[in-house]
Structures are given as structure tokens and as C-alpha cells.
C-alpha positions in Angstrom: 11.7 47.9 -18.6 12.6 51.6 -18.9 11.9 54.2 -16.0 8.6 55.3 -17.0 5.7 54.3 -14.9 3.1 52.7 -16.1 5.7 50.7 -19.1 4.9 47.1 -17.9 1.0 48.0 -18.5 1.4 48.9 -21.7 3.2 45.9 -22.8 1.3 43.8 -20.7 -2.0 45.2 -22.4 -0.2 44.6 -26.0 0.9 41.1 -25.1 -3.0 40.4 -24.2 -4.4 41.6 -27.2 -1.7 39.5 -28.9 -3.0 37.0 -27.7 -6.4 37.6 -28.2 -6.4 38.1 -31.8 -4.2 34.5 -32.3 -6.9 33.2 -30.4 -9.1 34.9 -32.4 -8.0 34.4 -35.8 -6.0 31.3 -35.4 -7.6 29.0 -33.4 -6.0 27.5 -29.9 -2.7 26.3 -31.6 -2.0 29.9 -32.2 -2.9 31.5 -29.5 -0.4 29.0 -27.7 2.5 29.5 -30.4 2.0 32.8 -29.7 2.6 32.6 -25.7 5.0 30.5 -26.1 7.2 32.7 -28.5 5.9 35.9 -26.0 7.8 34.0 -23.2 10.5 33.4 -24.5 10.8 37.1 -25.7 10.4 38.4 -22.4 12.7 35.7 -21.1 15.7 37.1 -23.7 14.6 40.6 -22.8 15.4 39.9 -18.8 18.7 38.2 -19.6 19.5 41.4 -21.2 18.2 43.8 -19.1 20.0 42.0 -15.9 23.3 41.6 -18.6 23.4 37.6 -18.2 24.3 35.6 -21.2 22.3 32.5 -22.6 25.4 30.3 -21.2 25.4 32.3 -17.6 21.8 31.1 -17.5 22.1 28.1 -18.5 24.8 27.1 -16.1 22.3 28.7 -13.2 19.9 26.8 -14.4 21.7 23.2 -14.2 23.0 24.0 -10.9 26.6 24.9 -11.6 28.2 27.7 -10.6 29.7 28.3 -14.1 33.5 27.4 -12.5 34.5 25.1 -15.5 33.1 21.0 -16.7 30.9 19.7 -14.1 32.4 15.8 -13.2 
């Protein structure tokens, strides 16, 4: 996140209270949807933030190095 202290806090506190009110309002099933969709947010954010694309990633994540088909 940006440069300004404090930043991961804020959206930390705002995630909580996200999730809160799905658990809240919605019952376990939400409040789970809604984690689940907050990951993945923060997951796309990162990738951005670090400039990686999905298929960078991806390759990383099955262990090639991204050089071309694996055999």
C-alpha cells in the first residue's frame, strides 16, 4: 500500500468490519464468501503492486521458471 503510515490499519480495520457485518447479517456462509472474495482482492492488489501478471504467478506457483512448456 501507499507511503502513508498507518494505511494497512485502516484497511485492515475496514476488512474486519466487513466481515463482521456478513457475519452479522448473513449468517457464516457470508461471512466466509466474504473472506474469501477479500483474499483474493488483496491477492490481485499484490500482484499489482509487485507488477507480476496472473500467468507470472501462476508459473511461480507450479514451479516453473516461466522459460517456455514444461515436458
Amino acid at each position: 500500500m501507499g507511503g502513508v503510515p498507518g494505511d494497512r490499519g485502516v484497511v485492515g480495520a475496514a476488512a474486519g468490519m466487513a466481515l463482521g457485518f456478513a457475519g452479522w447479517f448473513g449468517g457464516f456462509g457470508a461471512f466466509l464468501l466474504v473472506g474469501a472474495l477479500g483474499a483474493l482482492g488483496w491477492l490481485a492488489g499484490h500482484l499489482v503492486d509487485r507488477g507480476t501478471g496472473l500467468r507470472e504467478f501462476l508459473d511461480e506457483l507450479a514451479g516453473g521458471g516461466g522459460d517456455g512448456p514444461r515436458p
